[in-house]
N, C-alpha and C positions, 0 to 999 in steps of 0.2 A: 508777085509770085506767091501763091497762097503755101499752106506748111507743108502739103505733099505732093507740089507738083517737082518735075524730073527737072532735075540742075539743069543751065544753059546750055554745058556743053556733055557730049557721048560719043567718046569713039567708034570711029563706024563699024558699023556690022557689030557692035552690043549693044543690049539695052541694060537698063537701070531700071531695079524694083525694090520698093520699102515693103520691109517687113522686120518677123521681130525675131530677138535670137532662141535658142532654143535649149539652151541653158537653163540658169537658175532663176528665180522669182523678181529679178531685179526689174527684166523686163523690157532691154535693151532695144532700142530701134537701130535697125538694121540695112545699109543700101548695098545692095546683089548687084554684080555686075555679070551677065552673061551674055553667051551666044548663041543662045537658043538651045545649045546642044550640053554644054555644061557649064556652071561656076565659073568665073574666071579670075574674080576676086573680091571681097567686102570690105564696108567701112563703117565705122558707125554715122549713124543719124545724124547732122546737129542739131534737127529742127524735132525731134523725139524728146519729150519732158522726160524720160526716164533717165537719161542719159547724154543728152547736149551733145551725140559726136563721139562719145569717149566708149570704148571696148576692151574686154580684159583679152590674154591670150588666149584665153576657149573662144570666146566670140570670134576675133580675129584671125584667127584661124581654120571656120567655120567653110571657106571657099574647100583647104585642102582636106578636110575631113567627107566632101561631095566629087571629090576627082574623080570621074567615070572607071578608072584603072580602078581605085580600092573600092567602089559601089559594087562594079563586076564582080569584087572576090567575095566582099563582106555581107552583099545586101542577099535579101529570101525576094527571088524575081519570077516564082512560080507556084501555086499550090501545090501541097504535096498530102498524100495522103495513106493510111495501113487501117484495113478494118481490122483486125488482130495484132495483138503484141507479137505474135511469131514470124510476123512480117516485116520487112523492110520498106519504109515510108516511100510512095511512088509517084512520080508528076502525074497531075491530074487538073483537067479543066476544073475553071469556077462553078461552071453547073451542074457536074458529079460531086465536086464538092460541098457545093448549100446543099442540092439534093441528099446529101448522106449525113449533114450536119441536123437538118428538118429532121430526117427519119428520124435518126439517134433520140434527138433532144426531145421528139415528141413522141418514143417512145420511151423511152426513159420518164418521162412526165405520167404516162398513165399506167407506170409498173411500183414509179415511187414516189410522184409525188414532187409539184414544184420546186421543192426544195431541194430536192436529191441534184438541182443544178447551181451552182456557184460562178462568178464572173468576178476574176481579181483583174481589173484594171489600171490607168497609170494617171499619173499628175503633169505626164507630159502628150498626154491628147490633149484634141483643142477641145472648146464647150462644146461643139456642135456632135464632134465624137461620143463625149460623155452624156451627152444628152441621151441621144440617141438608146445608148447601152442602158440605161438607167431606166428607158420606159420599155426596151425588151423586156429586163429583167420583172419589174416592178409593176406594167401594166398590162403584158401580153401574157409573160411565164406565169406571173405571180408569186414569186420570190424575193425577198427583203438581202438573199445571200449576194450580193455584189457591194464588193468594197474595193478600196485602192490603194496601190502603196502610197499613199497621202496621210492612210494610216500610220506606217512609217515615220511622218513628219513633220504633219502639221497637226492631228489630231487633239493633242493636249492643248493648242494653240484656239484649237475648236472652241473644247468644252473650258476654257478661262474667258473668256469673251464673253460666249454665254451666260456660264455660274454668275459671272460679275455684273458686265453691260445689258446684255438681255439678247443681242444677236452677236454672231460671228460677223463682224465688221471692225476690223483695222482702224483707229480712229485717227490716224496721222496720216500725214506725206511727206514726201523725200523732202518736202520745202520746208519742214520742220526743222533739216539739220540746220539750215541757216539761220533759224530764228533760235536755235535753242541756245543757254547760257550755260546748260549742265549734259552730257552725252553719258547713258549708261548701259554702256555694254556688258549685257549679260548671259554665258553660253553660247558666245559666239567670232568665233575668227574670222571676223565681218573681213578682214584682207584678203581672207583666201577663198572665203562661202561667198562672198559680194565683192569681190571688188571694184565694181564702177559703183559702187556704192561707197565705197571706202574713198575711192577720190574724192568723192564729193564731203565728206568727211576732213579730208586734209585740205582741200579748200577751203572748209568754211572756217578750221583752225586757222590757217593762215590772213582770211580775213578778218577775225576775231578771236586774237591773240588769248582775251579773258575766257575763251569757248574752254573751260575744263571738261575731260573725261576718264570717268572712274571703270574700270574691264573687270570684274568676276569671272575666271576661270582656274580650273585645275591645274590648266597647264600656259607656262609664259610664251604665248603664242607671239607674231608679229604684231597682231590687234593690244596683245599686252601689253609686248616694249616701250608702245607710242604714248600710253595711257600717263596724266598726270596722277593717276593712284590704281595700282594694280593691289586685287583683293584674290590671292593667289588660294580660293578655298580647297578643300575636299571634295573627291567628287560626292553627288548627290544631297551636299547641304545649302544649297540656296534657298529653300523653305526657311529655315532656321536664320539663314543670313537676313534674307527681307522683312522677316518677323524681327529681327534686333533693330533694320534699320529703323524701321514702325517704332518699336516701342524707344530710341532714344528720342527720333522726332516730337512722341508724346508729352516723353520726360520733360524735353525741352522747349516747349510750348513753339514746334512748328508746324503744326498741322493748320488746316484752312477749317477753321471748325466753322466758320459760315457755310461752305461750301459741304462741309459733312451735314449740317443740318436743313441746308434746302434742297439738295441732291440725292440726297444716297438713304440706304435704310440698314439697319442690322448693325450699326457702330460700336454700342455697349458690348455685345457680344464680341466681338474683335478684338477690343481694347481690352477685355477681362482677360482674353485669351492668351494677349501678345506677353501682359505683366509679364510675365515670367521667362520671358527672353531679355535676360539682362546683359548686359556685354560681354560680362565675363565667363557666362553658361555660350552663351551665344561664339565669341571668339574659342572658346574652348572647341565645339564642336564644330566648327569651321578649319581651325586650323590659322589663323590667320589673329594681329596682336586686335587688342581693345582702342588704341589709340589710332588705328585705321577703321577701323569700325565706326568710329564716333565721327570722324573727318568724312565720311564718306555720307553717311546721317546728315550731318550739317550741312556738308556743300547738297543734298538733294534738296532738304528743306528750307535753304536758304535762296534755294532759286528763285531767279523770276520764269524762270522756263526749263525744266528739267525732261529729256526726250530720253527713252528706256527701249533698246535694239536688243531683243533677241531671237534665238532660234533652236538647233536642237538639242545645245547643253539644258536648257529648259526641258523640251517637249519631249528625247526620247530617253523617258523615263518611269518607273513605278510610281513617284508619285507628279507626275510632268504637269496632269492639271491643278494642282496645288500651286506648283509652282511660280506659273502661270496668273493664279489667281490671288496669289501669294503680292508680288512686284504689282499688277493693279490696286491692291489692297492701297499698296501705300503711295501710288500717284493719285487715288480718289480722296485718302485724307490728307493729301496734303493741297489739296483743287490742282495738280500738275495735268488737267485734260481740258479737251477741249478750246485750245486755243492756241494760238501759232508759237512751235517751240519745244509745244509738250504733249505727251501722251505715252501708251503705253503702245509701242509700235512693233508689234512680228514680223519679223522677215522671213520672207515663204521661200522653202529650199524646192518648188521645182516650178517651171514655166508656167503653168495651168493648173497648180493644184487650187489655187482661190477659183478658178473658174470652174475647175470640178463640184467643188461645196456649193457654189453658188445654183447648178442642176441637181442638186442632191445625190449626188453619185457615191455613196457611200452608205452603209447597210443601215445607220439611222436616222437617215435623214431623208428630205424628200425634194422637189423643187422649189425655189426661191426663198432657201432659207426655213425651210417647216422642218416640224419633226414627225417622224415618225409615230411617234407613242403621240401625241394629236389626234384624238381622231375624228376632227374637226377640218387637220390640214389634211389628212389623208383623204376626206371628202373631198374638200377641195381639188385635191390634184387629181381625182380619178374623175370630177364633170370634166377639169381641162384637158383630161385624155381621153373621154369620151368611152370610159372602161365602168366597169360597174362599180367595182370597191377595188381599193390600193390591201396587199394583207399587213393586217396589223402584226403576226408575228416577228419579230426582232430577228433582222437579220444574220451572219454569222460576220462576225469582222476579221480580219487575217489572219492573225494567227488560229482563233477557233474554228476558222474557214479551212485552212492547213489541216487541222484535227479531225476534222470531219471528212477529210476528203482520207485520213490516212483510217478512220473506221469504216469506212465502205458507206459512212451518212450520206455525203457527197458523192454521187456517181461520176458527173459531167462539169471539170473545172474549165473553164474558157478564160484565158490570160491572154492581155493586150497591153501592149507597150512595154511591157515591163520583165525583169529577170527576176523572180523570185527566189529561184538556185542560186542564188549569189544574195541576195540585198536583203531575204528576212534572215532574221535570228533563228538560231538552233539548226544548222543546214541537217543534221541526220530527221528529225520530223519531217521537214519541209522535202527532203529525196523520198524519203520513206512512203511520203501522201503522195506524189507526184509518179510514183513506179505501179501505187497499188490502185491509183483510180481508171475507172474502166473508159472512158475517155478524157485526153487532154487534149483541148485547142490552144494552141498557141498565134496569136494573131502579131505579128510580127515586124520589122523593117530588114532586122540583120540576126543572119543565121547563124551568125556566132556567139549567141550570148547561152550559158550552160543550160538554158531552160529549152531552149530547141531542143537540146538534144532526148528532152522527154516526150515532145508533143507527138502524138497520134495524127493531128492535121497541123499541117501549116499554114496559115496564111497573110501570103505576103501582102506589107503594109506601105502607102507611101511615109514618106518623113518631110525633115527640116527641103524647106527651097520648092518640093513637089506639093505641100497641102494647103489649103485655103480653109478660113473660119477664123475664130477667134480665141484671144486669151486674155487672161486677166492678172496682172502683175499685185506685188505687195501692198500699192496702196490703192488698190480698187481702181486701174485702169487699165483698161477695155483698148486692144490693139486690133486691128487685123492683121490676120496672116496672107503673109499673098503668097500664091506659086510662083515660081520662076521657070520651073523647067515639068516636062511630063514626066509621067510616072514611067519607070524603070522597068522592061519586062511587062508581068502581068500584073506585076503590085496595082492595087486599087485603095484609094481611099479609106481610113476607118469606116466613116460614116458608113459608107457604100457598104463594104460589108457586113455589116450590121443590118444594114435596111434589107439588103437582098435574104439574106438568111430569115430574118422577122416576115419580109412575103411570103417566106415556100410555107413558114413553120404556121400563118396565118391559112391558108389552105388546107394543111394538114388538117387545122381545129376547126375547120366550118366556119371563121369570121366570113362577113361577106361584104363591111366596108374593114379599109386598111387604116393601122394607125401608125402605118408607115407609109403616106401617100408623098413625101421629100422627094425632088430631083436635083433640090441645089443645096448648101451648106446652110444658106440664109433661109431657105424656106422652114430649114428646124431653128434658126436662131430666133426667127421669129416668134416662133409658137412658146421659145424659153422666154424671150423678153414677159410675152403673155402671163405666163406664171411668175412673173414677177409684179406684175400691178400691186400695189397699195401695200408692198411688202418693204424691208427698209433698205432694201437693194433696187427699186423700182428702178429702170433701165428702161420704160415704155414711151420713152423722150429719144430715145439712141432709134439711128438706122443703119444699114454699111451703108449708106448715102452719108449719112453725117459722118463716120468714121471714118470713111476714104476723104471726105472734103474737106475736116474740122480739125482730123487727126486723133489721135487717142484720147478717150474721157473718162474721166473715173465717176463710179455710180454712190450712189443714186444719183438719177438724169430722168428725174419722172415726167410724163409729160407734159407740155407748156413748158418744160425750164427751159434756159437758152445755155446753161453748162451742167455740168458735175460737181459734184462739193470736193471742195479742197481736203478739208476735217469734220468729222461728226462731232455731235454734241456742245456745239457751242451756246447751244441756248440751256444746256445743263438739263436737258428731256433724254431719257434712255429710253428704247423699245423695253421695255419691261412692264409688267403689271401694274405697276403704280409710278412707273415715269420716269424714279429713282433707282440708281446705281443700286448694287446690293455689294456689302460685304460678305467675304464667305471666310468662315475659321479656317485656317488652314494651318493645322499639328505639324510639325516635324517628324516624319519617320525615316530611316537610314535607308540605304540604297538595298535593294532585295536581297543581294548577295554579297558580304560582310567577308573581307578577308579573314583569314586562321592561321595557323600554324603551318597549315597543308596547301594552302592557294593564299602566299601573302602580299599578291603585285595586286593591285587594284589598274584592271586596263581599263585605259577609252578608248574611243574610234575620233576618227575626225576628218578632215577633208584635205586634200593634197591642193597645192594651187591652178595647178594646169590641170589637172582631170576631173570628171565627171563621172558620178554616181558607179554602176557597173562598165567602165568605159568603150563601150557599146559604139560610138562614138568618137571619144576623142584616144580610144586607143588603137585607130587608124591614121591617126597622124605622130608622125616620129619625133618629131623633134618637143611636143609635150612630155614627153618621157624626158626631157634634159633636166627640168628642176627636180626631178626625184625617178630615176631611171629603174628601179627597183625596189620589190617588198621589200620591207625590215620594220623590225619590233624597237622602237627606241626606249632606252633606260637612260638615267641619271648615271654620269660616271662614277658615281661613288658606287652604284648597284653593280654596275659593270669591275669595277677595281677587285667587291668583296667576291665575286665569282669570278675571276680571274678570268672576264673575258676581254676580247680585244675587236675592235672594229669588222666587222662580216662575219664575227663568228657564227655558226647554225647554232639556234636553239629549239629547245622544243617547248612553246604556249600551249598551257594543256589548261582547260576549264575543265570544272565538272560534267561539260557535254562531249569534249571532244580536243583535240590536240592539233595544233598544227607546225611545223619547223618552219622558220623564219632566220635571215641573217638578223644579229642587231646591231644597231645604232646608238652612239650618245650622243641626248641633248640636254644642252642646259635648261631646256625647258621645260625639263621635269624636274620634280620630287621625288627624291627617295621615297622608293618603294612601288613608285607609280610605272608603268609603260603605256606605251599609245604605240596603234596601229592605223594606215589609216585603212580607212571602209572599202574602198575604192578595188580589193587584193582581193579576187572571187578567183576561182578554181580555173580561169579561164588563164590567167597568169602565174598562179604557186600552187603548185601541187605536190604529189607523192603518192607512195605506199600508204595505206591505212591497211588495218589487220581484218578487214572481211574482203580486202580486194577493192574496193572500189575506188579508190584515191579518198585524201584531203580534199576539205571542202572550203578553204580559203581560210577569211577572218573571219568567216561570219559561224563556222565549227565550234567557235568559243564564246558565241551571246547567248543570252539567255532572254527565254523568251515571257517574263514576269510581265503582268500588263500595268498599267494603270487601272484605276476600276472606274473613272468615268469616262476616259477618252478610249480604253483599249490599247495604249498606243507602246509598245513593246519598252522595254529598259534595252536599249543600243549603246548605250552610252557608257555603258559600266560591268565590270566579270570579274569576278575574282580568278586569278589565274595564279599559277605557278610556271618559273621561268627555269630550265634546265639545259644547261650545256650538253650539247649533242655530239659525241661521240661517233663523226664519219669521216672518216680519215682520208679517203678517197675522192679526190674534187674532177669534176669534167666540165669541160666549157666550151662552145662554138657559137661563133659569131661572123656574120657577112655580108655583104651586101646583098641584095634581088634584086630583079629584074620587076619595073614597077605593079608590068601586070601578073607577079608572081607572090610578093612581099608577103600579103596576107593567108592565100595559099599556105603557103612555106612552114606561117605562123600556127595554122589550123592544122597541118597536117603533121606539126610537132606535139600538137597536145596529146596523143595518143602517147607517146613516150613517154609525158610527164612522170604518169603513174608506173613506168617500171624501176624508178629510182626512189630513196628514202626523200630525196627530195629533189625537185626542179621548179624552176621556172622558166617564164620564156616572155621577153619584153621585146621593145622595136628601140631604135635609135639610128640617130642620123638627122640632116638637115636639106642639105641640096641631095643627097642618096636616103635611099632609106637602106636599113641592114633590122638584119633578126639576132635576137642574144638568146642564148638558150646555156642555163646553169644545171647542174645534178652534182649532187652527193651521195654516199655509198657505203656502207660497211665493209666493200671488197670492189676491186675491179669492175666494172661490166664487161661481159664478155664480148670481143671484139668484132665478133660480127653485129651485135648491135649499134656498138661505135660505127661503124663502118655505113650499118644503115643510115643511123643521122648526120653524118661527113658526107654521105653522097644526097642527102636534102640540100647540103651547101655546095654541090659541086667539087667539093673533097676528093678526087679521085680520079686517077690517069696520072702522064707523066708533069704535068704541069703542077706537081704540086712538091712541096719541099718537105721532106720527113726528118725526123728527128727519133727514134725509140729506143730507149732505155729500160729494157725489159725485166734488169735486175732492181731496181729502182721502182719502177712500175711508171716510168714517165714518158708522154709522146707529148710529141707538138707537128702538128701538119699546116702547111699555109700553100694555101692558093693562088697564083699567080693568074694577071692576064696583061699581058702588054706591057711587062714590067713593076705591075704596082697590084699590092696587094689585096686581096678581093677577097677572102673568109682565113678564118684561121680555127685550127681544133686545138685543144690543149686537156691533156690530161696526165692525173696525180698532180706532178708540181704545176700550178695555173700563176704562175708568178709573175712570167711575164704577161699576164693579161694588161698589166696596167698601160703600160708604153706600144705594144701590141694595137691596144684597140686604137689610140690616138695617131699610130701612125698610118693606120687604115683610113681611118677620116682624115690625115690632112692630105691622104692623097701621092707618099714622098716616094722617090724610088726607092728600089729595095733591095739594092743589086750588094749590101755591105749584111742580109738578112742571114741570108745563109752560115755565114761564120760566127756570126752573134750567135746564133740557135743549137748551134755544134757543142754549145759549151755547155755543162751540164748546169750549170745557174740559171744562165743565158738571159746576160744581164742587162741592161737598157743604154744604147748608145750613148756616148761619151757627149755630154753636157744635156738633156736630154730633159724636160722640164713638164709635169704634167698640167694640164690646163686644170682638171679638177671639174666641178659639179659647173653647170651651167645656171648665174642666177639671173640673166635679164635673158629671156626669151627670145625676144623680140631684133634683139642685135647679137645674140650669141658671142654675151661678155660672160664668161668664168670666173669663178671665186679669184683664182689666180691673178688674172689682172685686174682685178680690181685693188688687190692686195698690192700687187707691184705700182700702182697708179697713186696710192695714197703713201706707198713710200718715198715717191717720187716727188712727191707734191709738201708744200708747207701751207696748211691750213689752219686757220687761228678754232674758227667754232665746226660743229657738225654739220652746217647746212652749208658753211664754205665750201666742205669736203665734197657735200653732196653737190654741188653746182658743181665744184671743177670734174666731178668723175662723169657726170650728166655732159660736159660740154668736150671731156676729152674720149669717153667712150662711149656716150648714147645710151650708155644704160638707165632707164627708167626715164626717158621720153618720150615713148610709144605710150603704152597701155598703163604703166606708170606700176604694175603690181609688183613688180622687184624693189623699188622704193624701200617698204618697210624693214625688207632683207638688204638693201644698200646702210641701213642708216644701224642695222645690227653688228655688222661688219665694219662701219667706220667707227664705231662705238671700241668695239673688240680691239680693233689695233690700235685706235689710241691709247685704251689702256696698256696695251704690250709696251709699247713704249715709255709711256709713263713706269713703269714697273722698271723696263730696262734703263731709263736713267737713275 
């Protein structure tokens, strides 16, 4: 059985198809099971080198995020179109639609001027999409204005590779972690951004015990807990941290100075620079003691194989390519490259942003790896597109792109894959551009994401299980994607629309051969490979012949090879001008926006474990919302003691751009003074009142949009804020179950509410049901015919339902009844009993003892009555709770006892395995209780 033929056995009437997940950069192989008609359920691969078999709970849950019920509600399954903003968007055929797309774009083109169009694209198209887009833009329009949110993330990740190596090439592979002696994670909550990567990670600990790892972050993540040396910095001093590790390695005679003098060029320069990062300047601005510093120095330099993981604690940053080039600096002088074990290895946050860079799909770059300001490649790529000249002009990059579109520069912005109204920084720019440009395309999958709601045309796009082509994971391998099922509705393909639009708008201009002659995905894969000859990505060895029969391969795979390189540089040759590595100075400067007196919380953002990006996606599946079921701003409890708040209380996060109310949290995993949000909290879930009307704009109202100056790639990472207790005395809350092919509906047709409150939100939950939660606070009442309207969204209403109101008080509680058991519940002012309330809706219990409980004006939680708490294994729907009650039960000598008995008596953390890190925090935690309580 060769690596991708179908298992032995298939039950009947499904077939089985490999493909890859659609998630993050990891790169996961994927085996679909369906019936032709939908998803029925997945698994991972074992015969996939990404992943041997293993899936986190996004991946594995990938079948129920395609269940034709939430496709029907979520997905955009027709064009739609308004030639005027005083319109309302209208179904419209594909061929009224390019037709009016051509027109526009080609008159717009000869009123102002190729550039007057912009194309923000995604990191979660395959190559053959980005391709495509890239030579509209670039060789029919004549426009350099097409960029991706990849900007967003990988960008600084770009220009460090280059500055240093000479190309954007990754020079490791996941096989590194097993050879490596030293793991250094830095900027990155590799458990929760990667975790089938993170497995493999505890694996290779556990096979070699000696394997140390040192974690660099702000905050004591699960990636931190695990670490044999956690380097707990400041945000935005990593520049200053890698420059001290550099300069004690110096000190200390560990650097590889053979290796700095047959490889690399610029040293002197370096070493002058670093002087002056001595431990004690160095620890100073860190945050972090001298004696960790030095230990951390020693174990890189003492390595025989030192491997360096990071991602966007690095890259989304003002100075991200510094930093980037900063930690290469000093695996080049210490020879930590090129060889099994070690290197300086990026881990890419989305499916296909390597394969995006790889097509040039980005405003300065071009295909297979050229640059734009070349113009040398820019010849090049314009014989291989059969166009005259590629324009040298410098494209616009996202956020400048944003700018341009809000000065009337930008006429016509076309958005694919991606939610901008949620995901870039400074969301009042990014509305501002997006209301006043005279067209928006929004090229789509699901109509639910906050940027629909601006587009002028829609069109729907297929996705995950419907599209075919390919991608490209973190360490340069090349998967196919394969369908499973047909496209939904009218949805078409990217490629496909892209291409059909590029015919009409070729017509328009008098071409009169096409430089869109494609019918299949490979006929454009092809013509990329082509632009990749004798570049350091050569791929003219690969075919979908070879990748359907061989299986995934990383490039370069030029041709005559018989595979893909494992690691570049082992013979110590860099793509660069003279062969040799280059060092690049890289200064310390502070993060753009410096707490004060007036904003003294230094926030980050960071990633939840179960969700994805804008969750577009996995917030159509319920039971992801179990490990963190709602927004909130976490502080340190000492932050929280001095402002006297208490777990859920509302605050209001105000940055210099904008303000938004959140409940908060404490965690020990902050530092005073610090809070973190995560990213994931777009307007689509927390919103409100804002004071010109238009609601809160998520988490993303309070980033700022500072760039880098070689990558462009926004500071996401860090704002100074100020944190204020919110004075809203008034709580409302309703929560219920749906009717499957209703859920999301339900959910859509509460956001309009959002914004009549100071604040709401509105999240999903449940497991075997799904249920809607919908929160608001208030400076007064709402008036009750509004209650009334959103009680009867949940079927609130008739005699089936049980009242409770307390008018002088200002308290109701209403609960739903069907067949005896309880099916939605309102509560409002006291929301107290929410706690016992929602738990005995999920377990289902009769409710005939409800009534009298509810009468009371506390209306307090039945007599023994015991909350399960936060869900931390997914996967078996184990709760803090009993996990708690298991280890009191239990007499375990060490931590990993603990961890086996709770592994073998609840099942937590033997699926996907990503609860682990949060099982071994929790065993930690109550041993100390006890130890304290003897």
């Amino acid at each position: 059985m060769n690596a991708f033929s179908h298992p032995p056995f298939v039950p009947a009437g499904l077939k089985e198809t490999k493909t890859t997940c659609c998630y993050c950069g990891v790169g996961c192989g994927v085996i679909v099971q369906s019936d032709g008609q939908q998803v029925v359920g997945v698994r991972g691969d074992p015969d996939h080198p990404a992943n041997l078999g293993k899936l986190c709970t996004k991946g594995s849950t990938l079948h129920l995020s395609a269940d034709p019920l939430l496709q029907q509600q979520a997905r955009a399954l027709h064009p739609e179109l308004r030639e005027t903003r005083a319109e309302e968007r209208r179904p419209a055929s594909w061929q009224e639609t390019g037709d009016f797309l051509a027109r526009r774009i080609a008159d717009t083109i000869a009123r102002h001027g190729p550039d007057s169009i912009g194309f923000y694209i995604s990191g979660q198209l395959l190559t053959e999409d980005y391709y495509v887009f890239n030579k509209l833009a670039k060789g029919l329009i004549g426009t350099n204005n097409v960029d991706t949110n990849s900007r967003l993330c990988m960008s600084s990740a770009v220009a460090g590779y280059k500055q240093t190596l000479g190309a954007d090439a990754p020079p490791a592979c996941y096989e590194d972690i097993d050879h490596a002696d030293l793991l250094f994670i830095a900027g990155s909550n590799t458990a929760y951004a990667h975790p089938i990567l993170y497995r493999r990670i505890e694996e290779a600990r556990r096979v070699n015990p000696g394997l140390r790892m040192i974690v660099a972050d702000p905050r004591r993540t699960d990636t931190a807990r695990d670490a044999d040396l956690f380097l707990q910095i400041l945000p935005g001093t990593d520049v200053a941290l890698f420059n001290g590790l550099l300069h004690i390695c110096l000190w200390e005679g560990l650097v590889d100075q053979a290796f700095i003098d047959s490889h690399t060029e610029g040293f002197t320069e370096l070493k002058n620079a670093v002087r002056d990062y001595t431990p004690r300047h160095v620890a100073g601005i860190c945050g972090i003691s001298e004696e960790d510093l030095g230990k951390a120095a020693r174990w890189f330099g003492e390595a025989k194989a030192a491997l360096s993981l990071y991602c966007q604690g690095l890259n989304q940053s003002s100075s991200g390519t510094a930093k980037n080039a900063a930690l290469i600096n000093l695996h080049l002088a210490t020879g930590q490259i090129g060889k099994p074990g070690a290197g300086p290895f990026s881990l890419t946050g989305q499916p296909n942003a390597m394969g995006g860079r790889e097509v040039g799909g980005m405003a300065n770059l071009l295909s297979g790896h050229r640059d734009l300001a070349n113009p040398e490649h820019r010849a090049e790529v314009a014989r291989l597109w059969g166009v005259d000249d590629v324009p040298a002009t410098p494209g616009k990059t996202a956020i400048p792109m944003f700018e341009a579109v809000r000065s009337g520069e930008i006429k016509i912005l076309w958005i694919a894959c991606t939610n901008p109204a949620q995901s870039l920084p400074d969301q009042n720019l990014v509305q501002q551009a997006l209301r006043h440009a005279e067209l928006v395309i929004v090229q789509e999958a699901y109509r639910s994401t906050a940027t629909v709601a601006y587009a002028d045309v829609l069109l729907p796009a297929t996705t995950w299980s419907e599209k075919e082509g390919t991608v490209t994971n973190s360490e340069r391998r090349i998967t196919r994607f394969k369908p499973v099922l047909p496209p939904p509705g009218e949805a078409r393909h990217d490629w496909r629309i892209v291409v059909d639009v590029a015919r009409r708008l070729e017509m328009l201009m008098g071409r009169e051969r096409s430089l869109f002659s494609y019918e299949s995905p490979e006929a454009i894969w092809n013509e990329h490979r082509e632009t990749t000859r004798g570049r350091d990505l050569d791929i003219t060895g690969l075919s979908y012949r070879i990748l359907e029969e061989q299986g995934p391969q990383q490039w370069p795979f030029p041709e005559g090879a018989a595979s893909g390189r494992k690691r570049l540089y082992e013979d110590g040759r860099f793509p660069t001008a003279s062969g040799r590595a280059r060092f690049v100075v890289t200064p310390y400067k502070p993060v753009a926006e410096p707490v004060d007196a007036r904003y003294p919380f230094r926030m980050t953002t960071g990633r939840l474990r179960d969700q994805w990006h804008g969750m577009s996606r996995t917030g159509t599946v319920a039971q992801l919302f179990s490990h963190a079921a709602e927004p909130a701003v976490v502080l340190a409890p000492i932050d929280m003691e001095r402002r006297l708040l208490k777990q859920g209380d509302l605050v209001h996060v105000t940055s210099r751009r904008g303000s938004q109310l959140l409940p908060v949290a404490g965690g020990d995993d902050m530092r005073s003074g610090q809070a973190f949000v995560a990213m994931h909290w777009g307007q689509e879930y927390v919103s409100g009142r804002s004071a010109d009307g238009g609601g809160s704009h998520g988490v993303n109202a309070l980033t700022l949009p500072a760039l880098d100056p070689y990558s462009f790639q926004p500071e996401l990472k860090h704002a100074a804020v100020k944190i204020l207790k919110a004075e809203l005395p008034w709580r409302f809350l309703v929560f219920g179950w749906a009717a499957p092919a209703e859920v999301l509906r339900l959910q859509a047709a509460l956001r309009p509410y959002m914004k009549r409150f100071a604040y709401a939100s509105c999240t999903l939950f449940g497991r075997e049901r799904t249920g809607v939660l919908f929160r608001a606070a208030d400076d007064y009442p709402a008036e009750p015919a509004l209650i009334a309207e959103i009680e009867a969204r949940f079927g609130i209403e008739g005699a089936q339902v049980l009242r409770y109101d307390d008018r002088r008080r200002g308290n109701a509680r209403h609960l739903r009844l069907a067949e005896g058991r309880l099916e939605a519940v309102s509560l409002a002012g006291d929301i107290a009993a929410e706690s016992w309330l929602r738990e005995y809706l999920d377990g289902g219990q009769p409710v005939a003892a409800l009534g009298r409980l509810l009468l009371s004006p506390s209306a307090t939680a039945p007599q023994g009555f015991k909350a399960r708490g936060r869900v931390v294994c997914n996967c078996h729907n184990v709760a803090e709770s009993e996990i708690v009650d298991a280890l009191a039960a239990q007499a375990s000598d060490t931590p990993q006892e603990a961890l086996c008995s709770l592994q073998q008596r609840l099942k937590c953390g033997t699926s996907c395995g990503s609860c682990v890190p949060e099982l071994k925090k929790i065993i930690l935690h109550e041993s100390m209780a006890r130890a304290e309580a003897i």
